[in-house]
N, CA, C and O atoms as CSV, one atom per row, in Angstrom:
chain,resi,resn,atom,element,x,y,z
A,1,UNK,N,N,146.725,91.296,134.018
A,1,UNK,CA,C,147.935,90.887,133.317
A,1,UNK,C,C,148.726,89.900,134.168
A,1,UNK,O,O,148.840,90.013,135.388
A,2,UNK,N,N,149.411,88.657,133.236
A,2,UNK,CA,C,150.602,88.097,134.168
A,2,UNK,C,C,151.349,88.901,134.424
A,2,UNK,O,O,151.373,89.984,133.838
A,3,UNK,N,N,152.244,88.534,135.479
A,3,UNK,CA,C,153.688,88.906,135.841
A,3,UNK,C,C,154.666,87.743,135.378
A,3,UNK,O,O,155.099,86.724,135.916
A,4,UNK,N,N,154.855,88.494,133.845
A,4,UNK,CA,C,156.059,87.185,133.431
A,4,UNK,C,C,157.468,87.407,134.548
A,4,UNK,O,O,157.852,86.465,135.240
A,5,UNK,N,N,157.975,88.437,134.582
A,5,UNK,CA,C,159.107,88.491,135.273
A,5,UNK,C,C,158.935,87.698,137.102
A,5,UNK,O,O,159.842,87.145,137.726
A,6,UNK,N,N,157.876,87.852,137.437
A,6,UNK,CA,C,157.507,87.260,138.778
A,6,UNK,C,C,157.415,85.330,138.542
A,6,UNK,O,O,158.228,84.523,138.993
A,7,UNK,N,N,155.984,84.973,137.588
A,7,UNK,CA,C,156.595,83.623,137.033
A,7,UNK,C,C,157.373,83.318,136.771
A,7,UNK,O,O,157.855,82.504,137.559
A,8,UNK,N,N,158.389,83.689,135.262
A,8,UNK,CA,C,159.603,82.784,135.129
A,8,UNK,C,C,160.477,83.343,136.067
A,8,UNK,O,O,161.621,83.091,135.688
A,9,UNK,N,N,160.486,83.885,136.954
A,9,UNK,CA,C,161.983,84.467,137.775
A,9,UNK,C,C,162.345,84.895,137.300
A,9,UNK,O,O,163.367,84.224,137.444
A,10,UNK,N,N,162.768,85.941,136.314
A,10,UNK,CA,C,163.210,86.723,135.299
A,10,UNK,C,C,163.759,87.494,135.981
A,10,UNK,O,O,164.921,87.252,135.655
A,11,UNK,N,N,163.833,88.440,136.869
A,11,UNK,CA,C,164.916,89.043,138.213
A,11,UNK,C,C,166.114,88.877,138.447
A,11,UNK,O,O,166.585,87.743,138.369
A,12,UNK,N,N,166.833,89.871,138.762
A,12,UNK,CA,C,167.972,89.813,138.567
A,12,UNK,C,C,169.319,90.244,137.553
A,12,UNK,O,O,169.158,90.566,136.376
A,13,UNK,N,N,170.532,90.195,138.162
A,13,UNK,CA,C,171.083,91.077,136.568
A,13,UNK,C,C,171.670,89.575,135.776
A,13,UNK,O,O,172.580,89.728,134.962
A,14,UNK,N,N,171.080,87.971,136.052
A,14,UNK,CA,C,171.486,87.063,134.912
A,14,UNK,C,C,170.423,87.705,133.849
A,14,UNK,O,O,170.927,88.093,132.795
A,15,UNK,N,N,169.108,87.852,133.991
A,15,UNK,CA,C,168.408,88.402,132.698
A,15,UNK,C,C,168.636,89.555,131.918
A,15,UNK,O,O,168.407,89.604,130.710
A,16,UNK,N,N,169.290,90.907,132.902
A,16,UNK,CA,C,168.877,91.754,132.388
A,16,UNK,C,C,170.790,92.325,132.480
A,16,UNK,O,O,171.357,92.749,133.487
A,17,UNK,N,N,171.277,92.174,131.357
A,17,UNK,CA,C,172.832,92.442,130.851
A,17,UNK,C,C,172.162,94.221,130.749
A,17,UNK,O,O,171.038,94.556,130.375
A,18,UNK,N,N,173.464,95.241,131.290
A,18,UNK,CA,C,173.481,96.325,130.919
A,18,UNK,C,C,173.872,96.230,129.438
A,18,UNK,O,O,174.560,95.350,128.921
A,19,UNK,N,N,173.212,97.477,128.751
A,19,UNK,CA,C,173.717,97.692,127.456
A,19,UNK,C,C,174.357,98.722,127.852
A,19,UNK,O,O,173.704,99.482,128.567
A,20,UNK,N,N,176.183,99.213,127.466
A,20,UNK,CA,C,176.769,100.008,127.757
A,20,UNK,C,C,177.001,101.055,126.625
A,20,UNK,O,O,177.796,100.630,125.786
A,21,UNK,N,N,176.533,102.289,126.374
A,21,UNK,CA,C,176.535,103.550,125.974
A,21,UNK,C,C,177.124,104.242,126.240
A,21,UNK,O,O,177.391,104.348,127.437
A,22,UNK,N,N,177.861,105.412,124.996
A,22,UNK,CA,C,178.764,106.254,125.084
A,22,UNK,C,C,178.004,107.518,124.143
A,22,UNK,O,O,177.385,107.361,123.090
A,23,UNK,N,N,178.207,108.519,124.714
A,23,UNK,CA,C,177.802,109.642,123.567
A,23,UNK,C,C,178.703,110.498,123.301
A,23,UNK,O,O,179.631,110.890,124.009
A,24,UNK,N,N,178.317,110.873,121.923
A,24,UNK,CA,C,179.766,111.723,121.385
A,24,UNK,C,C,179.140,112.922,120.560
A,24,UNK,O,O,178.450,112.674,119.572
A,25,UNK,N,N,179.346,114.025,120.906
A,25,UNK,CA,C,179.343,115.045,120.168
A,25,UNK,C,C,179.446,115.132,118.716
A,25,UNK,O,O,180.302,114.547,118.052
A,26,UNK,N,N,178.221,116.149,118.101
A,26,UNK,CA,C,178.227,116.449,116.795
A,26,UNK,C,C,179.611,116.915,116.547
A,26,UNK,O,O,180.341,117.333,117.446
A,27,UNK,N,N,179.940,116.832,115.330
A,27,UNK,CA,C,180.573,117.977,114.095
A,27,UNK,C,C,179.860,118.921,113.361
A,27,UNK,O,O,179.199,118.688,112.349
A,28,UNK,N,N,180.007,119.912,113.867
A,28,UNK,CA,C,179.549,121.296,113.422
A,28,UNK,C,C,180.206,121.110,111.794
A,28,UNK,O,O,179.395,121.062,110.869
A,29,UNK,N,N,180.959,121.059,111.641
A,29,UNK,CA,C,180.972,120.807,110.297
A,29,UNK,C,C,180.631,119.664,109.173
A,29,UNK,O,O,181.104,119.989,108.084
A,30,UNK,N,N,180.296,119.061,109.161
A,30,UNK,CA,C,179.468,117.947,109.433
A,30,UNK,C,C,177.859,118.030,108.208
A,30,UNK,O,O,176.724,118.227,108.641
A,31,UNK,N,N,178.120,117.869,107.031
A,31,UNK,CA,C,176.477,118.127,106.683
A,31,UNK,C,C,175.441,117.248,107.327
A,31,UNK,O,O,175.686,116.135,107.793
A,32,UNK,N,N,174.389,117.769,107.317
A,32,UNK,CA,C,173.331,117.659,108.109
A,32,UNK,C,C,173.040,116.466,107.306
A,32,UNK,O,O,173.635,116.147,106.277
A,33,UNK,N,N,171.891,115.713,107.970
A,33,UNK,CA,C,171.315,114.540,107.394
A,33,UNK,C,C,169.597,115.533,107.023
A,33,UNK,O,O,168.909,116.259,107.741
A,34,UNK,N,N,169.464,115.101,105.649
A,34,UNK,CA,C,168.224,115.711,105.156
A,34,UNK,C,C,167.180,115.058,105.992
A,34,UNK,O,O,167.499,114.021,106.573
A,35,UNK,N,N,165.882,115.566,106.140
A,35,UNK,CA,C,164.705,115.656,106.867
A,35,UNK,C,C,164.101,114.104,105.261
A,35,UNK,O,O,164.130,114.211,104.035
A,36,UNK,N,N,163.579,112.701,106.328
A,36,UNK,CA,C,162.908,112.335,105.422
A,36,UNK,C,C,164.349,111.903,104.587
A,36,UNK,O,O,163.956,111.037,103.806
A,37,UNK,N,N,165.397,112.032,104.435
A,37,UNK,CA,C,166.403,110.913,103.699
A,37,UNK,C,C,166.237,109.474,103.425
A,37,UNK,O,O,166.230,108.786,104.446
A,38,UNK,N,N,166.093,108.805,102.245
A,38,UNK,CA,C,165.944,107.445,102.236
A,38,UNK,C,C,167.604,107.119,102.388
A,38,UNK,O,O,168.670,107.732,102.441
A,39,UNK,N,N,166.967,105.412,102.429
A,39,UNK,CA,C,168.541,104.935,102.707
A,39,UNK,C,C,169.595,105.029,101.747
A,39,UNK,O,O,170.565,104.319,102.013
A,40,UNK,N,N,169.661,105.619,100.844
A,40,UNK,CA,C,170.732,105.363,100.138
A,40,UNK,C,C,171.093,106.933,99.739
A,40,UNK,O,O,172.131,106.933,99.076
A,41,UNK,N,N,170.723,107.874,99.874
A,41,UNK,CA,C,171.048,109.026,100.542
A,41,UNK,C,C,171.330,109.599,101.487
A,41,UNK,O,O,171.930,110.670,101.400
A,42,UNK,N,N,170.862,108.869,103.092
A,42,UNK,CA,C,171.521,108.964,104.343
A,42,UNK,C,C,172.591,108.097,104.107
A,42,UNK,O,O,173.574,108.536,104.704
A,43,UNK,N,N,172.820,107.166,103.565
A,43,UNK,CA,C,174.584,106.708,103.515
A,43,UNK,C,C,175.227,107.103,102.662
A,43,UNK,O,O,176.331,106.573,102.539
A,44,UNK,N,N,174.761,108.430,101.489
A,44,UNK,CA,C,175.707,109.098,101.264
A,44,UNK,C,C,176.188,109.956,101.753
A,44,UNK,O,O,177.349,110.234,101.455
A,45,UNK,N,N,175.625,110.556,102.504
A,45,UNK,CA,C,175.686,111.571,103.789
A,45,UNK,C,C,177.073,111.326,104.803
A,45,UNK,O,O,178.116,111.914,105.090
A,46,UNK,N,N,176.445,110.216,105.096
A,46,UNK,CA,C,177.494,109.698,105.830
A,46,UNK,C,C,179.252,109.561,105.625
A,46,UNK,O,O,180.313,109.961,106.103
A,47,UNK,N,N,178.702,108.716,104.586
A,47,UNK,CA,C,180.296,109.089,103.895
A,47,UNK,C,C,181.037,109.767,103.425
A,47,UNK,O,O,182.060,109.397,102.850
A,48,UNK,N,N,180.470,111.507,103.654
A,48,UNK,CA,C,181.141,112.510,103.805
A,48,UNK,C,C,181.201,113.039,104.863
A,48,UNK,O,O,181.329,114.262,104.803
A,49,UNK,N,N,181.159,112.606,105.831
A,49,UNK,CA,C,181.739,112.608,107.450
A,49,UNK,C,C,182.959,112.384,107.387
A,49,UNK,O,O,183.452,111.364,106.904
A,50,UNK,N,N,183.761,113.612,108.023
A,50,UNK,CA,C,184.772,113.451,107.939
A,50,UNK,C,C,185.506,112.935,109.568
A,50,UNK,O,O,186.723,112.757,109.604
A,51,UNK,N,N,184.926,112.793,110.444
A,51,UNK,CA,C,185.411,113.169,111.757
A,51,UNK,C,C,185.388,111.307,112.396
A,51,UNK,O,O,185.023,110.666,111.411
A,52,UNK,N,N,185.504,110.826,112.971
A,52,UNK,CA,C,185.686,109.729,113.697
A,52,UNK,C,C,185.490,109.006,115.087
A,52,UNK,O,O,186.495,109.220,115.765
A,53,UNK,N,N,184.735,108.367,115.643
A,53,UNK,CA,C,184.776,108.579,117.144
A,53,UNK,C,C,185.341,106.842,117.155
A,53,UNK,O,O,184.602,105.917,116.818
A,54,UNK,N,N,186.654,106.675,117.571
A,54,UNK,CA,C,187.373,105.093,117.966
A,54,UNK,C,C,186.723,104.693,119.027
A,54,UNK,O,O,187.050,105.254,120.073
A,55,UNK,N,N,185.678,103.677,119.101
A,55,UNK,CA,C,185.450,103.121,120.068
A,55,UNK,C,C,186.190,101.915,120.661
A,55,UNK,O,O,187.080,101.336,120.039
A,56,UNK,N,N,185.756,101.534,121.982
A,56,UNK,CA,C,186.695,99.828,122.370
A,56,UNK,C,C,185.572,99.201,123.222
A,56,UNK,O,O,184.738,99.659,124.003
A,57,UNK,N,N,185.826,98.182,122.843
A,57,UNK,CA,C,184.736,97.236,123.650
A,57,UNK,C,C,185.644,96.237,124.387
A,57,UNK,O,O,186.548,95.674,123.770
A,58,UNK,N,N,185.440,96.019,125.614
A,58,UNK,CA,C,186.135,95.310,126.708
A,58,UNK,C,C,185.369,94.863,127.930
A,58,UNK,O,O,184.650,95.567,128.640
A,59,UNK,N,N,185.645,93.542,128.063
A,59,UNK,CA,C,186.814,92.310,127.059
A,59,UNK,C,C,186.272,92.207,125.602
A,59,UNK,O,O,185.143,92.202,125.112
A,60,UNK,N,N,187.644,92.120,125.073
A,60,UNK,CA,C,187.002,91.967,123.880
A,60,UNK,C,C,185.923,90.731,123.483
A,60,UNK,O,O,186.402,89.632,123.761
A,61,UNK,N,N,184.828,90.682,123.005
A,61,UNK,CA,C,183.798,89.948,122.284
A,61,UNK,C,C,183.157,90.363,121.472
A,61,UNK,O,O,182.875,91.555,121.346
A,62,UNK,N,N,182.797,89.456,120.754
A,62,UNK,CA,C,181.509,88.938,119.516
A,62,UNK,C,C,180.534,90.281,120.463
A,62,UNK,O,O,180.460,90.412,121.685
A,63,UNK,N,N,179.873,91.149,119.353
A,63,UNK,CA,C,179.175,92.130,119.634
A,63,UNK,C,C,178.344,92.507,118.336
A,63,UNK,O,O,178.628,92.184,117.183
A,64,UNK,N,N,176.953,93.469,118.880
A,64,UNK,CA,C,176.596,93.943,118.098
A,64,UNK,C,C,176.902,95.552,118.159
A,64,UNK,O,O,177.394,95.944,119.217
A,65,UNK,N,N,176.632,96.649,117.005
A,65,UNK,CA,C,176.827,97.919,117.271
A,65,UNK,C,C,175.515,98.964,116.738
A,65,UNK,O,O,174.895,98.684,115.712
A,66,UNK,N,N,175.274,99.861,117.343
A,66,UNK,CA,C,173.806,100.320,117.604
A,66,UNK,C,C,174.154,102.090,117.599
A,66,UNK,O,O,175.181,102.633,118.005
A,67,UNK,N,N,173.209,102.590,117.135
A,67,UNK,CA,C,173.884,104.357,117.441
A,67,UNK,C,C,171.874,104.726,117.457
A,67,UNK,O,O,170.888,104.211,116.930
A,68,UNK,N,N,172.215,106.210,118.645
A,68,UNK,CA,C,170.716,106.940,118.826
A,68,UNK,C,C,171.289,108.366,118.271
A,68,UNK,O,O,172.329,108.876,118.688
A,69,UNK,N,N,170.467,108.916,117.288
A,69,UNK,CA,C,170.921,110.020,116.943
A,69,UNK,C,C,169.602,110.650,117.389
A,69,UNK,O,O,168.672,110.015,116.891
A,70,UNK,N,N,169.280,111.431,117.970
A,70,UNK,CA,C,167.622,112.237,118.306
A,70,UNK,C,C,166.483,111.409,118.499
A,70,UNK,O,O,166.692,110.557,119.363
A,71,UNK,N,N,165.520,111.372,118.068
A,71,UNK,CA,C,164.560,109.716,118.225
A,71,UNK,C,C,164.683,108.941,117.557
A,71,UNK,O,O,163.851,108.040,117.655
A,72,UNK,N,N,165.628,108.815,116.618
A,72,UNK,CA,C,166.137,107.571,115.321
A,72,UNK,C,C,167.553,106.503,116.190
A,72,UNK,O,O,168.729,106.755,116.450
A,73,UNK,N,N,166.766,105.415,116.389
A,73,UNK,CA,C,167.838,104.485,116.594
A,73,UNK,C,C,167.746,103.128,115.813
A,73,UNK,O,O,166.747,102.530,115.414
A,74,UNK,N,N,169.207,102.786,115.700
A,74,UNK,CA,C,169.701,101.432,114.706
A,74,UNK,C,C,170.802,100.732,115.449
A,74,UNK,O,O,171.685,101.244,116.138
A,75,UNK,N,N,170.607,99.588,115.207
A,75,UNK,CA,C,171.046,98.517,115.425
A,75,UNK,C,C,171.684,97.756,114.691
A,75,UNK,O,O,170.807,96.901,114.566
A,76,UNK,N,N,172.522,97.379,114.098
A,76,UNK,CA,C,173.753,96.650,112.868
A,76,UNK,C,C,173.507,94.848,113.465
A,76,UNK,O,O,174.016,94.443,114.510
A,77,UNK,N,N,172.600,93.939,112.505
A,77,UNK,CA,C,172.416,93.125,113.133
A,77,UNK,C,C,173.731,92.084,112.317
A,77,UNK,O,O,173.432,91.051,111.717
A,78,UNK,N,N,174.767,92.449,112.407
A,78,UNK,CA,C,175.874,91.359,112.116
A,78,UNK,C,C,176.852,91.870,113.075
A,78,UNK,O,O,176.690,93.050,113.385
A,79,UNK,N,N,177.669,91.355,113.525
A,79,UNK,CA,C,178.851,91.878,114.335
A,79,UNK,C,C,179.647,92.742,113.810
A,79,UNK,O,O,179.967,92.841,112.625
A,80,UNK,N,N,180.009,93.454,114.808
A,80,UNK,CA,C,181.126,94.542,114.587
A,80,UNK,C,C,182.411,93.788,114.413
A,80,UNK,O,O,182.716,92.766,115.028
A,81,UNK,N,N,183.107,94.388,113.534
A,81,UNK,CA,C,184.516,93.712,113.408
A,81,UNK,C,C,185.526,94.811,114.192
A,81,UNK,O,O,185.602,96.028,114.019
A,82,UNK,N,N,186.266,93.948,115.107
A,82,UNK,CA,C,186.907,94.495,116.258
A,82,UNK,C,C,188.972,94.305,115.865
A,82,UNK,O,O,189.367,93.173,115.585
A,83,UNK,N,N,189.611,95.027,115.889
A,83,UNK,CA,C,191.004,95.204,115.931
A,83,UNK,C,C,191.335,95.386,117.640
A,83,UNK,O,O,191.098,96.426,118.253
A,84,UNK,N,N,191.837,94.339,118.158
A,84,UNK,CA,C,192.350,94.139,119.604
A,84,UNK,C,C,190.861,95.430,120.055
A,84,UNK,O,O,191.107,96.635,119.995
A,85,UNK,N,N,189.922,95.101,120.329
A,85,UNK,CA,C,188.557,95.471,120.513
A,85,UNK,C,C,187.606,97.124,120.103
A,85,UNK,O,O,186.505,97.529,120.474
A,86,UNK,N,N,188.755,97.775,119.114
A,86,UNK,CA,C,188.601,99.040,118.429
A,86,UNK,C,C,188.096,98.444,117.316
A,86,UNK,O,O,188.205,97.341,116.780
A,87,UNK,N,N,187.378,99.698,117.057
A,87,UNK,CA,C,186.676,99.998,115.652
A,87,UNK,C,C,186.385,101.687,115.339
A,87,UNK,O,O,186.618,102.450,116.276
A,88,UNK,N,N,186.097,102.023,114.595
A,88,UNK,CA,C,185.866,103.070,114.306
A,88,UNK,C,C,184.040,103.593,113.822
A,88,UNK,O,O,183.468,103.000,112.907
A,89,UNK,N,N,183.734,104.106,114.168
A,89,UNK,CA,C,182.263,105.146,113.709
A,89,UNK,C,C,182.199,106.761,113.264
A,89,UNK,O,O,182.470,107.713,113.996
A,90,UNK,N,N,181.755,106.815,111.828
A,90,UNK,CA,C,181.654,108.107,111.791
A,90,UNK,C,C,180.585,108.650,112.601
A,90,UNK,O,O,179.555,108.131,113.033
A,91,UNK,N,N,181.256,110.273,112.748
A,91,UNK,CA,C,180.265,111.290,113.898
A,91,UNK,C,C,179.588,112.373,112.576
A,91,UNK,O,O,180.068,112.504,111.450
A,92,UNK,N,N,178.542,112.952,113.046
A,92,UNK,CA,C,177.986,113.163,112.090
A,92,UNK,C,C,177.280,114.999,112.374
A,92,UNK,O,O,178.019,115.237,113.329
A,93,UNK,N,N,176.684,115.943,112.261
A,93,UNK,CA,C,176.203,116.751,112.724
A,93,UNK,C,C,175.694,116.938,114.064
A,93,UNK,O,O,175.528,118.030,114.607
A,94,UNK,N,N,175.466,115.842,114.542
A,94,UNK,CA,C,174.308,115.815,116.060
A,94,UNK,C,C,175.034,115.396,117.195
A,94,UNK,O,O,176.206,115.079,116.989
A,95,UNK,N,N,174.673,115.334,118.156
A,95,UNK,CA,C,175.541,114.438,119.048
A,95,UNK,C,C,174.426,113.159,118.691
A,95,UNK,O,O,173.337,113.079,118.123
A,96,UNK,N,N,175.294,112.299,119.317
A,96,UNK,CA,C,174.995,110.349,119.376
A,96,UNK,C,C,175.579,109.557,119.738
A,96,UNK,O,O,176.797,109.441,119.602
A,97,UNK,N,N,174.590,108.570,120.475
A,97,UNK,CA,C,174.774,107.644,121.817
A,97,UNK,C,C,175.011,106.412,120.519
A,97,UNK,O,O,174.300,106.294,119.522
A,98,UNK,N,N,176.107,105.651,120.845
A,98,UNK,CA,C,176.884,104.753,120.302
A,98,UNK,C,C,176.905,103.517,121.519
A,98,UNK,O,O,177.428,103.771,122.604
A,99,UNK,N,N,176.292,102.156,121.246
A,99,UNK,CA,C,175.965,101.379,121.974
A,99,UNK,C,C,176.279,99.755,121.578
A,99,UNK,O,O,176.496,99.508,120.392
A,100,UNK,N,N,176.303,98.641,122.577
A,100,UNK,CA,C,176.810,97.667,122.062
A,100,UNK,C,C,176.245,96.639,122.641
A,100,UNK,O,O,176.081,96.580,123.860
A,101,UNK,N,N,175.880,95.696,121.791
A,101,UNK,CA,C,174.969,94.583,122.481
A,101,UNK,C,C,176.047,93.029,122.275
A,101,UNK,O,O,176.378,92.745,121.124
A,102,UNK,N,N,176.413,92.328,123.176
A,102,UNK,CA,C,176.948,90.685,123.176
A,102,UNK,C,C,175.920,90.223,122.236
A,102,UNK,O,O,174.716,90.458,122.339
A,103,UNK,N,N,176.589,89.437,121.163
A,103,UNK,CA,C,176.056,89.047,120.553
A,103,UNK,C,C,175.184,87.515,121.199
A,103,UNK,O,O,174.252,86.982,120.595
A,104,UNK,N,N,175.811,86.968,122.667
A,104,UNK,CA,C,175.189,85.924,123.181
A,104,UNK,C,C,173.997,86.634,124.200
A,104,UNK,O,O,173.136,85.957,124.762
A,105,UNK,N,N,174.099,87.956,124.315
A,105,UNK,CA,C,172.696,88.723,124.766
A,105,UNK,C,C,173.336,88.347,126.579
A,105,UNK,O,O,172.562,88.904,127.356
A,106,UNK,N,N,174.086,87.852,127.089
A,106,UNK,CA,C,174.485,88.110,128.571
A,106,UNK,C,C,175.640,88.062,128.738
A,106,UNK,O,O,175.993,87.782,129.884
A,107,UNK,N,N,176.611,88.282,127.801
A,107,UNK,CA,C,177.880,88.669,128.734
A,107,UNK,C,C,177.831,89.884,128.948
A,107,UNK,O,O,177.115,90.626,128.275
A,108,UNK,N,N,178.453,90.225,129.751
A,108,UNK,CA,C,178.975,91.819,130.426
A,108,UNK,C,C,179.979,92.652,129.896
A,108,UNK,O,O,180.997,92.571,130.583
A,109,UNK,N,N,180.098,93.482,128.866
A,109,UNK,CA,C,181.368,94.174,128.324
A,109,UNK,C,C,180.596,95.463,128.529
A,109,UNK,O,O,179.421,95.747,128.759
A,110,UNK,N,N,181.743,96.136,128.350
A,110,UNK,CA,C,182.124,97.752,128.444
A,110,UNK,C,C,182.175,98.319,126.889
A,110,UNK,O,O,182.467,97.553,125.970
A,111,UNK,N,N,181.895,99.594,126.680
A,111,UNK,CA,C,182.431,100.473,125.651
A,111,UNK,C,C,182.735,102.005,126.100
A,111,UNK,O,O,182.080,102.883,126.663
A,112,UNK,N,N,184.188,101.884,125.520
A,112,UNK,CA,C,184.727,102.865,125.911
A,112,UNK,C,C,184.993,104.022,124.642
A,112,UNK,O,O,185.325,103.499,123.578
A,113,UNK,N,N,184.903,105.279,124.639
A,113,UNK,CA,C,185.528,106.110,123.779
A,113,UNK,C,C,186.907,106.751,124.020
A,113,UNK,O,O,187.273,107.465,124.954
A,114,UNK,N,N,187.558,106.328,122.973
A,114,UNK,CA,C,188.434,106.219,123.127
A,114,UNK,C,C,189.214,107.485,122.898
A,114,UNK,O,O,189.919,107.977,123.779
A,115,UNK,N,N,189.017,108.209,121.220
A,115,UNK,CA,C,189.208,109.456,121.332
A,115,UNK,C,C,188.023,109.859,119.919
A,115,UNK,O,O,187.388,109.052,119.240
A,116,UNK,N,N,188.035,111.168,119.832
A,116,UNK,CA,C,187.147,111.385,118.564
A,116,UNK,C,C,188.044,112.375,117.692
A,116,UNK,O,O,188.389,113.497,118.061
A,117,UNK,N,N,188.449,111.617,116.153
A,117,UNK,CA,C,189.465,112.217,115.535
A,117,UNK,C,C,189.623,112.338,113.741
A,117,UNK,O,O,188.673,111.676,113.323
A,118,UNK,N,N,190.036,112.632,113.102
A,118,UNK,CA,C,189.781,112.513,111.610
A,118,UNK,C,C,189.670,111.210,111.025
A,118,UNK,O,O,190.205,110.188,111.456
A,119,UNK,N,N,189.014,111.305,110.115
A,119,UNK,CA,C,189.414,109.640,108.839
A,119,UNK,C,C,190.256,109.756,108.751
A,119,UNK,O,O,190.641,108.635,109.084
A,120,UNK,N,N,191.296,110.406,108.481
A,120,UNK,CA,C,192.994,110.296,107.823
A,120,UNK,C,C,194.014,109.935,109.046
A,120,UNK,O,O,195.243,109.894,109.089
A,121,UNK,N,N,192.964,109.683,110.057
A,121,UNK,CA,C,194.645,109.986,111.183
A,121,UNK,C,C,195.235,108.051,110.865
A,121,UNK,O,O,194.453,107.135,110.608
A,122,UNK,N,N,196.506,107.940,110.969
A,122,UNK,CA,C,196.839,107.412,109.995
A,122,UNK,C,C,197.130,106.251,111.718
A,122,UNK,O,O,196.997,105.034,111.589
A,123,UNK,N,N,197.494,106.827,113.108
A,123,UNK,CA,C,197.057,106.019,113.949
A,123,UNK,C,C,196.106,104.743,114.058
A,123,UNK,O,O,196.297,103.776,114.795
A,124,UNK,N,N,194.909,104.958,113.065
A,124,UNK,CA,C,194.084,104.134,113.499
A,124,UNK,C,C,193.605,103.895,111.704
A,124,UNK,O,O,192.405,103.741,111.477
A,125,UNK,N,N,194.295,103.885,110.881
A,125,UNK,CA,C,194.575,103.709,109.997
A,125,UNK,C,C,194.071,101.826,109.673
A,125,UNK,O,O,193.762,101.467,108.537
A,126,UNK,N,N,194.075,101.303,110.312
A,126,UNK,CA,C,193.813,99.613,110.829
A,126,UNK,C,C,192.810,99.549,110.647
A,126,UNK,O,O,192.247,98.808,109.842
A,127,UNK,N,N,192.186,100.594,111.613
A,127,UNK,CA,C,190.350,99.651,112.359
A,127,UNK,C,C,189.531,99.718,111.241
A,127,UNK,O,O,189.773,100.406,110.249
A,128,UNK,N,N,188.341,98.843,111.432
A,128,UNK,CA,C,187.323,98.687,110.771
A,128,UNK,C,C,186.096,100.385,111.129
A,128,UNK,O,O,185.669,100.769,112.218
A,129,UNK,N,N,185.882,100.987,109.778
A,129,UNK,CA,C,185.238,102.009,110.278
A,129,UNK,C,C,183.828,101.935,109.476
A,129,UNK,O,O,183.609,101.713,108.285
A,130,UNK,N,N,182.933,102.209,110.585
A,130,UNK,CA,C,181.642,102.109,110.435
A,130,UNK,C,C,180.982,103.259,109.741
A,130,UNK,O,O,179.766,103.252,109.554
């Protein structure tokens, strides 16, 4: 085999941007996502999640947003829409790693959780919720 990373110089952290991850605890109350759900039944699911996890991404930027729930992971390939760098994600039965990619693939941002709290709290009443 080549060594692409040895040829192109690929080494280093200009190639390789951390992707920064946060995980957040299930809701026990929370219905379960059915075994085998197609898509338009896992997003009804969803939208009876009642619980919330506010994330922040900092500095704020152009981003993508990504969640691992058990061995199922997704990726949202349009940008997250950010309020001074919050947004919102429903939490769902499981715990899940909530993740964020620069949409230019090397800047360096953070995601932070911020708190994990109802749809109704009227605080965050603003953000865009996922």
């Amino acid at each position: 085999m080549k060594d692409i990373t040895t040829a192109r110089q690929l080494a280093g952290d200009d190639h390789w941007p951390v992707v920064p991850l946060v995980t957040v605890p299930g809701d026990d109350t929370a219905k379960p996502m059915p075994p085998g759900a197609t898509q338009p039944e896992g997003e009804s699911v969803v939208r009876n999640w009642t619980r919330v996890a506010v994330l922040e991404i900092r500095p704020v930027t152009s981003a993508y947003y990504g969640f691992i729930a058990g061995d199922h992971a997704q990726l949202m390939n349009e940008p997250v829409e950010l309020v001074e760098g919050q947004f919102g994600v429903r939490v769902g039965d499981g715990t899940v790693k909530f993740f964020v990619v620069p949409t230019d693939l090397r800047s360096r941002i953070k995601l932070e959780l911020v708190e994990v709290t109802n749809i109704d709290d009227h605080r965050y009443s603003h953000l865009p919720l996922y």
